[in-house]
Backbone bond lengths (Angstrom), bond angles and torsions (degrees), N, CA, C in turn:
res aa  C-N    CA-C-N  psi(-1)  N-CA   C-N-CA  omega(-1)  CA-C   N-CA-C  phi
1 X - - - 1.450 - - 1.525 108.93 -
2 X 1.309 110.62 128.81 1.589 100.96 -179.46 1.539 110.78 -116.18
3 X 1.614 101.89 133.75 1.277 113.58 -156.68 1.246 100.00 -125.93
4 X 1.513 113.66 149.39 1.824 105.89 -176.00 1.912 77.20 -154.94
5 X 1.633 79.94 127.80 1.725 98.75 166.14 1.219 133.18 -144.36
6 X 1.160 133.83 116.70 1.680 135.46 -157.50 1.523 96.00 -112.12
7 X 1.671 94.26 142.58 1.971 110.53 -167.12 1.885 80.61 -139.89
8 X 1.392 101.64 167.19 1.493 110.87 170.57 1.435 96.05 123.62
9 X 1.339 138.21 -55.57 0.967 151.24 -163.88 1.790 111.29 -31.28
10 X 1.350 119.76 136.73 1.789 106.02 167.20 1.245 96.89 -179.71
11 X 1.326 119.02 -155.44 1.533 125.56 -146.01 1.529 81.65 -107.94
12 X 1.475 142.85 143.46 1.737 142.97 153.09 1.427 89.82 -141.35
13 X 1.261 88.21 158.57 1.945 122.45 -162.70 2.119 81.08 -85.42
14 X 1.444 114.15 174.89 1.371 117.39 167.22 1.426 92.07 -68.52
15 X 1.730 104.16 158.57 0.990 124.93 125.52 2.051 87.75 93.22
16 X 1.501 101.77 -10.83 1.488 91.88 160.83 1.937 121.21 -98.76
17 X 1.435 105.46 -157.23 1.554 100.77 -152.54 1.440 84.30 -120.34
18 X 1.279 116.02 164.13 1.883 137.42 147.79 1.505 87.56 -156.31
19 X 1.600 74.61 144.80 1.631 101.90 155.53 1.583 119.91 -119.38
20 X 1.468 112.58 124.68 1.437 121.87 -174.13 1.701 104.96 -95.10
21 X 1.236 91.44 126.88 1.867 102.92 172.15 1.748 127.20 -106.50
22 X 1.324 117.86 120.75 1.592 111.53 -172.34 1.497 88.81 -112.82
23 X 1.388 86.99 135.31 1.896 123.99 171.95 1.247 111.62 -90.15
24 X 1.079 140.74 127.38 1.255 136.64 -154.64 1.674 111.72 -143.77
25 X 1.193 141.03 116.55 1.504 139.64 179.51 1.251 106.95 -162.44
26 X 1.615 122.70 156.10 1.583 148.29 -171.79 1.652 103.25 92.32
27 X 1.271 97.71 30.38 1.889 91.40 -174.90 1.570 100.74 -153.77
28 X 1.063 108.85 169.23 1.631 104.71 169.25 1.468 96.91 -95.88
29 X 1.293 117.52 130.71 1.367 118.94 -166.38 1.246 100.67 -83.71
30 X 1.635 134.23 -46.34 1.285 141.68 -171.76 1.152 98.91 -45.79
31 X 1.472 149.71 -74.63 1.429 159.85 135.34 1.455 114.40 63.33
32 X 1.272 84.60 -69.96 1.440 114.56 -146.34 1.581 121.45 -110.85
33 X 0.828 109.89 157.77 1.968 106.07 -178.07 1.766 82.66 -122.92
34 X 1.717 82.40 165.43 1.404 116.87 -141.48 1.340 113.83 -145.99
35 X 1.453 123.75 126.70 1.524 127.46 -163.71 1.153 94.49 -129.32
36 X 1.624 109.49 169.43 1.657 142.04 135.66 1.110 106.42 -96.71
37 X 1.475 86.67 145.49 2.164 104.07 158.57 1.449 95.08 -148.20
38 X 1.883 103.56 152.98 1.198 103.84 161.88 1.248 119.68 -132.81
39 X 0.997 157.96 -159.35 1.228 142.23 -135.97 1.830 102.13 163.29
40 X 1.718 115.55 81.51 1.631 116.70 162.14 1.195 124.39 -65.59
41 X 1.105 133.02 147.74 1.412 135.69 -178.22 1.552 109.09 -59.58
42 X 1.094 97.38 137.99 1.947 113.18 -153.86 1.350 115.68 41.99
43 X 1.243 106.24 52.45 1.710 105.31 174.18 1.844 88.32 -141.11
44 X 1.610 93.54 152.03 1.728 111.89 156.84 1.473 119.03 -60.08
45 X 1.442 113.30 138.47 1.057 128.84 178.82 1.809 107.33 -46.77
46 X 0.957 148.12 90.23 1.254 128.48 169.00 2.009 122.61 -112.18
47 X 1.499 87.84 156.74 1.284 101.80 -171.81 1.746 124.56 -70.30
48 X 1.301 142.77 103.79 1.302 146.11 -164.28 1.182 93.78 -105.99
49 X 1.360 156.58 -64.92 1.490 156.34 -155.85 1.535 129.10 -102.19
50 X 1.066 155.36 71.08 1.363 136.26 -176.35 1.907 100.73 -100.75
51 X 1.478 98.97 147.77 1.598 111.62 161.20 1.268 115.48 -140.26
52 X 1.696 130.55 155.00 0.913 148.42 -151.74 1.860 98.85 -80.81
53 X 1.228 110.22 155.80 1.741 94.73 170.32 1.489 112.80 -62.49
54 X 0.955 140.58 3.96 1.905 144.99 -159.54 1.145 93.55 -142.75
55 X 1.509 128.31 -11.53 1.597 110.92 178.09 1.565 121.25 64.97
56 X 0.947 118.18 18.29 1.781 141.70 178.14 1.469 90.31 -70.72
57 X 1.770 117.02 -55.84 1.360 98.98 -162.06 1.587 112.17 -142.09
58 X 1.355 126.12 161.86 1.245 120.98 -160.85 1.422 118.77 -146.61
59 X 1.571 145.40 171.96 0.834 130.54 -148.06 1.680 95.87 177.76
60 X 1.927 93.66 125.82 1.860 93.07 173.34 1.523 108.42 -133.94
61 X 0.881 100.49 177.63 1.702 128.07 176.26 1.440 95.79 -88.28
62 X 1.745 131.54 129.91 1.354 145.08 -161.60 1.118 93.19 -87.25
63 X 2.188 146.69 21.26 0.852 115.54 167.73 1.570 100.70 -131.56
64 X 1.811 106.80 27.38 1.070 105.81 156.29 1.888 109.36 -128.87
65 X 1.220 121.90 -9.00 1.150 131.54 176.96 1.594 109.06 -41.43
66 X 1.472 93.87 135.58 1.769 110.18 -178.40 1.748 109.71 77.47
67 X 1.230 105.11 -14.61 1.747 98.75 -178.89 1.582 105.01 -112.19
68 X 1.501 124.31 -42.69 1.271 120.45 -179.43 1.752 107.23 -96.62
69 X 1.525 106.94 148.43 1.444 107.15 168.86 1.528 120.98 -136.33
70 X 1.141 116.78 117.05 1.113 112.75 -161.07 1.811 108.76 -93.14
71 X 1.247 112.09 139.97 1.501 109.88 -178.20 1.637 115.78 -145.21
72 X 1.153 120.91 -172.16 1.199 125.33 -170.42 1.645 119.83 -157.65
73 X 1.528 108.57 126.13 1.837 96.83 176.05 1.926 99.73 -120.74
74 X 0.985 103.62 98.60 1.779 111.46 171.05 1.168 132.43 -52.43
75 X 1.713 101.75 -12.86 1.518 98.74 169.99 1.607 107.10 -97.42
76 X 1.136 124.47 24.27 1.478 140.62 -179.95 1.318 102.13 -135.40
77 X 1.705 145.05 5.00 1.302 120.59 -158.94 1.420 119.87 19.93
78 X 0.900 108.10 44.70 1.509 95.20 156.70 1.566 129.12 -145.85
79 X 1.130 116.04 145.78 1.400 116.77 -175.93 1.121 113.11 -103.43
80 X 1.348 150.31 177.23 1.607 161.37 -155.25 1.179 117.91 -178.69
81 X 1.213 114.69 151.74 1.531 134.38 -160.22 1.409 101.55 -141.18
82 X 1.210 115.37 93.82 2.061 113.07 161.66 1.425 120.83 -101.73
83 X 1.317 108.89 130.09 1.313 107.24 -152.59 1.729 96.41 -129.35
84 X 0.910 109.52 132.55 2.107 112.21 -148.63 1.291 76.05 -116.44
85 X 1.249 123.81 -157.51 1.852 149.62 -139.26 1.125 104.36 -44.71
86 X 1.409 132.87 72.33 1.780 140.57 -163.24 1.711 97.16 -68.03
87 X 1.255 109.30 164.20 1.158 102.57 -178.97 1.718 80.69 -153.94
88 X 1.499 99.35 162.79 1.494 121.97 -169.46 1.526 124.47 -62.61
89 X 1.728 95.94 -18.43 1.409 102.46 160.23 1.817 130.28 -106.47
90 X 1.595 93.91 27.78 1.237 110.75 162.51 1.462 130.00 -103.20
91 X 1.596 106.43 18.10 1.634 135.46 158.49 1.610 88.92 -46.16
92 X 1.472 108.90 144.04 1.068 109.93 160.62 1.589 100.33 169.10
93 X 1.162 123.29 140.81 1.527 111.71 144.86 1.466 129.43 -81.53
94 X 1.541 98.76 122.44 2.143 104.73 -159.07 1.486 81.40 -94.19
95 X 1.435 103.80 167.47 1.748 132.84 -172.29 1.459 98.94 -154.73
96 X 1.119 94.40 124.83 1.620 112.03 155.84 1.953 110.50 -82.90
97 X 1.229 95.70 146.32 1.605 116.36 178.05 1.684 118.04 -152.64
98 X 1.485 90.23 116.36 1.240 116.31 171.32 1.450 108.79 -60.21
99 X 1.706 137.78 136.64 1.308 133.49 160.77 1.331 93.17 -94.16
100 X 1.264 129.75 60.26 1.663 129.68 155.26 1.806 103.24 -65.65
101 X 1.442 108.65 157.87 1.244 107.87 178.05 1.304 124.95 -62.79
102 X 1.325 126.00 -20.43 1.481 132.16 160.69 1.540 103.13 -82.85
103 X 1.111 94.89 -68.39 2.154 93.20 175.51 1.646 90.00 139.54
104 X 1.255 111.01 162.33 1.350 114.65 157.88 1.196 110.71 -156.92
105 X 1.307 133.10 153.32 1.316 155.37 151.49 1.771 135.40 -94.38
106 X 1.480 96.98 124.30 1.516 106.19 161.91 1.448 114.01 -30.45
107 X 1.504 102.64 -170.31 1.406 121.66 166.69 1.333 109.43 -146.47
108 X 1.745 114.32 29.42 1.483 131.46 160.72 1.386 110.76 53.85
109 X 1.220 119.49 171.53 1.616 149.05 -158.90 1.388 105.56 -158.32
110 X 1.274 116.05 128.49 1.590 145.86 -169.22 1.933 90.15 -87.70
111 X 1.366 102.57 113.35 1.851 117.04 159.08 1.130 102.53 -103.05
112 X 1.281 146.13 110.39 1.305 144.73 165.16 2.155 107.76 -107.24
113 X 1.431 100.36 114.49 1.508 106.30 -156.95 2.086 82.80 -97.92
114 X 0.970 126.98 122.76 1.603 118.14 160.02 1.475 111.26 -170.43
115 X 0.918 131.59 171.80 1.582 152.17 -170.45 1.800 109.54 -103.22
């Protein structure tokens, strides 16, 4: 069964940090490359993070570039998302996604950025 679950998520003031962690099993985790998306209320799901299955190489969305970094340790399945000087329109519920050959999806973590 392949299961992908991201924890970290909570309420930070602007301009502070969380780091979000995805758990990952029913797959060979090494495999595969590995994203974020987040998703604001009445907005499309969109993609902010992708990494390579080896983590060699990586890839963001220009409205998180230079503040979030997305990484990965394989002997933990798990990948991570640190996301530095948050800002209020970095509300969102984030999702981890497996590039398994079918695909899979989280069941996301609540960032709530406000004062």
């Amino acid at each position: 069964q392949v299961q992908v679950v991201e924890s970290g998520g909570g309420l930070v003031q602007p301009g502070g940090s969380l780091r979000l962690s995805c758990a990952a099993s029913g797959f060979t985790f090494s495999y595969y490359a590995m994203s974020w998306y987040r998703r604001a209320p009445g907005k499309e799901r969109d993609l902010i993070a992708a990494i390579t299955n080896t983590g060699d190489s990586t890839n963001y969305a220009d409205s998180v570039k230079g503040r979030f970094t997305i990484s990965r340790d394989n002997a933990k399945n798990t990948v991570y998302l640190q996301m530095n000087s948050l800002k209020p329109e970095d509300t969102a519920g984030y999702y981890c996604y497996a590039h398994t050959v079918l695909g899979h999806w989280g069941q996301g973590t609540q960032v709530t950025v406000s004062s």
